[in-house]
C-alpha positions as CSV (number, residue, x, y, z in Angstrom):
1,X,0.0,0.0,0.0
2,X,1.0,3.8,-0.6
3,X,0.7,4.3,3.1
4,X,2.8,2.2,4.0
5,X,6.1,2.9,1.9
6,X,4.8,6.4,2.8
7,X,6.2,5.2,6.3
8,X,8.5,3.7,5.7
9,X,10.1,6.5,4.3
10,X,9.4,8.7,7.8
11,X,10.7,5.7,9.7
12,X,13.3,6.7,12.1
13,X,15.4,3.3,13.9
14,X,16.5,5.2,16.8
15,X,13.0,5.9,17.8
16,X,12.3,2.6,16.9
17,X,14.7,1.6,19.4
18,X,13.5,4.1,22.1
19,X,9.9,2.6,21.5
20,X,10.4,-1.1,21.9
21,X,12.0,0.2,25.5
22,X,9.3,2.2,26.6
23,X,6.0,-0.1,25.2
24,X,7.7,-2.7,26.9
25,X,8.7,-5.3,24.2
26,X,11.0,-7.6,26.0
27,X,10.2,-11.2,27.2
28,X,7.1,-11.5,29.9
29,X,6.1,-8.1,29.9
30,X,3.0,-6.6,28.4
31,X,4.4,-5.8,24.9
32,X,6.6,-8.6,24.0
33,X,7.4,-9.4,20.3
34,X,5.9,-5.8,19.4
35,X,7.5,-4.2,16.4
36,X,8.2,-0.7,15.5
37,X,9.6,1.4,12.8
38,X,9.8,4.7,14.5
39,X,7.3,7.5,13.4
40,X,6.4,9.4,16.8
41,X,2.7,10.2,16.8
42,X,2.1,14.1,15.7
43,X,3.3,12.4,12.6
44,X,0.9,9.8,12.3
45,X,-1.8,11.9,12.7
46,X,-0.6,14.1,10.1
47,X,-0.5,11.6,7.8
48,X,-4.0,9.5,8.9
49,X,-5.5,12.9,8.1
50,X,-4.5,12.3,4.5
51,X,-5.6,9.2,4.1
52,X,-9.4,9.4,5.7
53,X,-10.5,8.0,2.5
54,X,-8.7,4.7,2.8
55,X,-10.9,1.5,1.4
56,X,-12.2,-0.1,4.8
57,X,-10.6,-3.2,3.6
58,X,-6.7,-1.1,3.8
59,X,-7.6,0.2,7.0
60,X,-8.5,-3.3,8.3
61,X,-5.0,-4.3,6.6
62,X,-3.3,-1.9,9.2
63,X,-4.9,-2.6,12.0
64,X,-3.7,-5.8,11.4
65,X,-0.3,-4.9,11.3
66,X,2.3,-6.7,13.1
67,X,3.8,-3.1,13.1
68,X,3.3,-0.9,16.1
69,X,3.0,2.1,14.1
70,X,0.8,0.8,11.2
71,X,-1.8,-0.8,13.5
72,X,-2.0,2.7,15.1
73,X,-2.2,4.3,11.9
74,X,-5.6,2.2,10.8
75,X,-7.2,2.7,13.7
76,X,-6.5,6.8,13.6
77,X,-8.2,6.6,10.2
78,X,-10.9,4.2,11.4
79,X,-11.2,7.3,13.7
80,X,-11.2,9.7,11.1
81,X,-14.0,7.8,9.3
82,X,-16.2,7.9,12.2
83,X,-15.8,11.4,13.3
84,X,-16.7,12.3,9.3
85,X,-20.0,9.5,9.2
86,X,-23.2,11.4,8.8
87,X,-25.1,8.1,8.3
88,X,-26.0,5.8,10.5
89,X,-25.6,2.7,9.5
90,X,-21.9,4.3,8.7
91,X,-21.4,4.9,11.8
92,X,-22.3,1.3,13.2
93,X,-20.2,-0.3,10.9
94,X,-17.0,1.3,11.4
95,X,-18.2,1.0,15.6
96,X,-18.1,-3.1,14.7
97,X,-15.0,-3.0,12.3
98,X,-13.3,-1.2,16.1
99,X,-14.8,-3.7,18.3
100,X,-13.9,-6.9,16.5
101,X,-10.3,-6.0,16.1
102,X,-9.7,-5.8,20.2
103,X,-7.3,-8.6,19.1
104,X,-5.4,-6.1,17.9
105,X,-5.8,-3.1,20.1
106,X,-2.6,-4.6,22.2
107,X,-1.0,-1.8,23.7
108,X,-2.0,1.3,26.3
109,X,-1.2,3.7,23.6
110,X,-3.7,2.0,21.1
111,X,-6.2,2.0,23.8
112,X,-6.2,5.2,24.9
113,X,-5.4,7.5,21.5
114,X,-8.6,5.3,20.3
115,X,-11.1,3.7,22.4
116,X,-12.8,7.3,23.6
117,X,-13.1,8.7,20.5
118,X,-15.0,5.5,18.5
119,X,-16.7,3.5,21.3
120,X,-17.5,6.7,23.8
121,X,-19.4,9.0,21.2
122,X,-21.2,5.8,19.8
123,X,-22.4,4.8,23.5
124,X,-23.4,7.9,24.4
125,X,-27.0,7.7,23.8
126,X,-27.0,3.7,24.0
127,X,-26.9,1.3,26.7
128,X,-23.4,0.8,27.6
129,X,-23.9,-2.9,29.4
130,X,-21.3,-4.2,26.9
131,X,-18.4,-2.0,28.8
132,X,-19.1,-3.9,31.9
133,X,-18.8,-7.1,29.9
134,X,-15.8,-6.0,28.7
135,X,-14.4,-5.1,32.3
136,X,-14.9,-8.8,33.7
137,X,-12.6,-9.8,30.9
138,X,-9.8,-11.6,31.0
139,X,-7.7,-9.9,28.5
140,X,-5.7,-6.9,29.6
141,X,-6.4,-4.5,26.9
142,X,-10.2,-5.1,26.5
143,X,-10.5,-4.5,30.3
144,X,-8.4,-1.5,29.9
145,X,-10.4,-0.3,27.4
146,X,-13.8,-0.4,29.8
147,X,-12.7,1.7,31.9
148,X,-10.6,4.3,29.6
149,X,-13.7,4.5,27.4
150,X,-14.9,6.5,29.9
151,X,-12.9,9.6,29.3
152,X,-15.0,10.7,26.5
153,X,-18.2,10.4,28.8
154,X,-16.6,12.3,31.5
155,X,-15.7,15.1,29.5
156,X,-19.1,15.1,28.7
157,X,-20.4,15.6,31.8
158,X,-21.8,11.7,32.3
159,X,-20.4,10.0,35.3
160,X,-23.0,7.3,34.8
161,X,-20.3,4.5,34.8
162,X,-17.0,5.6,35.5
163,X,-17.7,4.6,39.1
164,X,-19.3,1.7,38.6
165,X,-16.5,0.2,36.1
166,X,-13.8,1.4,38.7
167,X,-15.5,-1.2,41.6
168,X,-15.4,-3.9,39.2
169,X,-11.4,-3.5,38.5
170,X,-10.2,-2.2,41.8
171,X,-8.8,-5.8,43.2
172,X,-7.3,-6.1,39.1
173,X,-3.9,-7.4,39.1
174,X,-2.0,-5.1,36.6
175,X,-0.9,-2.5,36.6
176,X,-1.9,-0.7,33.7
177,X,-5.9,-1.5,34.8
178,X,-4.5,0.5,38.5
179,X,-3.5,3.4,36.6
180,X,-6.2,3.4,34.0
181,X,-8.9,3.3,36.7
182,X,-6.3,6.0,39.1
183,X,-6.6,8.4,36.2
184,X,-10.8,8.0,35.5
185,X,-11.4,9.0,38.8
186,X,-9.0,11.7,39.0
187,X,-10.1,12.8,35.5
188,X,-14.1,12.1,37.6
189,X,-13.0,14.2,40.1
190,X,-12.6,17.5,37.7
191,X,-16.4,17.3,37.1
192,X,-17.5,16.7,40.6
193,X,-15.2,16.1,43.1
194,X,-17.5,15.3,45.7
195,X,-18.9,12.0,43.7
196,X,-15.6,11.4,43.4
197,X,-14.4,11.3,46.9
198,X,-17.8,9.5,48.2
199,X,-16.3,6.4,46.3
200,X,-12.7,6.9,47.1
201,X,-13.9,7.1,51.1
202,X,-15.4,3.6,50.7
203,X,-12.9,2.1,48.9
204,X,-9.5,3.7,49.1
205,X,-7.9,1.3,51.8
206,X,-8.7,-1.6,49.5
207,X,-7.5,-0.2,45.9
208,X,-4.2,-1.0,44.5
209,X,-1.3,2.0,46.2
210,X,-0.9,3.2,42.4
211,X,-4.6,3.9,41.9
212,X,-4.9,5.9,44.4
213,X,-2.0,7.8,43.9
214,X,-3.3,8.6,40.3
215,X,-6.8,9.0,41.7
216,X,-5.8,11.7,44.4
217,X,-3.1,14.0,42.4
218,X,-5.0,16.8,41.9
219,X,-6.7,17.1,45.7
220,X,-5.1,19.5,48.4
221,X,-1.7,17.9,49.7
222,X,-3.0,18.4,52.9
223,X,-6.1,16.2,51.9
224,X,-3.4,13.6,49.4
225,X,-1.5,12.9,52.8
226,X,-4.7,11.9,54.8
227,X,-5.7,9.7,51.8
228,X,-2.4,7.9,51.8
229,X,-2.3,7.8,55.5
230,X,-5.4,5.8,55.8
231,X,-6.7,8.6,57.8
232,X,-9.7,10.0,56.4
């Protein structure tokens, strides 16, 4: 595809080697066997812009990648497409082309640059049961992407679920679901603060130390210190 020797040609290896460091590619942890060719993301997003037009069946190509960078880059456009639907039945396709590549959705980067911005505008007005489904998962990302989905309904005002999906992961194992679910209910806690500490009270003794950590950054030190203390 165009696209792709189009990256290939903005492919730099010392970022390349930067990013197989910092997604964590090496044996046993979270990324392992990921590939990348080095395009940082401002890029990527430059270029997905140019290529909204992409046949579905290309952008499914991408996603598909077993490069870092090109599985971002479909799902960017898949994006794109969305944002750009004025029908429908548009709209709920692309939604189903998102949610039956979770497969390849395999890394906190892909979660988070995407899953708000596909799956949180198309919930918006529609039952949302599936995120809870997704939150008893067993698969990292998927659960991941339960709770980060909620971004886009926070800055929306709509704290409907955020708290709910939080209860469900708080005894998670990894790490990436503690500070996923830290950051919701920090990002919760802009909107209303109160809400947010009525459900940190009951269950901040019991939630993973990173959670809370991410949860309470933005409260009063005075107040952060009492949290960590196990004294409010």
């Amino acid at each position: 595809m165009l696209i792709q020797k189009e990256m290939r040609q903005l492919a730099d290896p010392v970022i390349a080697e930067h990013s197989l460091r910092f997604f964590k590619t090496g044996k046993g942890e979270y990324g392992h066997g990921d590939k990348f060719i080095g395009i940082r993301m401002p890029v990527i997003r430059k270029l997905a812009k140019k290529y909204t037009d992409l046949n579905i069946v290309d952008v499914k190509k991408l996603i598909k990648s077993k490069i870092h960078e090109e599985r971002l880059m479909g799902l960017i456009i898949l994006i794109n497409k969305y944002k750009s639907a004025k029908d429908i039945s548009k709209r709920n396709e692309l939604y189903e082309v998102y949610i039956k590549h979770f497969k390849y959705i395999n890394n906190w980067d892909l979660v988070d640059v995407t899953c708000p911005h596909i799956i949180g505008p198309h919930l918006m007005d529609k039952s949302r049961k599936v995120l809870y489904v997704w939150a008893k998962s067993d698969h990292l990302w998927t659960k991941r992407i339960a709770i980060i989905t909620n971004w886009w309904f926070i800055r929306n005002g709509d704290l409907s679920d955020v708290f709910k999906i939080s209860k469900i992961l708080l005894n998670d194992e990894h790490d990436l679901i503690h500070k996923a679910v830290g950051w919701m209910l920090r990002e919760a806690g802009k909107k209303d603060r109160k809400a947010m500490e009525v459900f940190l009270k009951k269950h901040y003794k019991n939630m993973p130390r990173t959670m809370l950590r991410y949860a309470i950054e933005r409260l009063p030190e005075s107040k952060r210190q009492r949290y960590l203390k196990g004294t409010i």
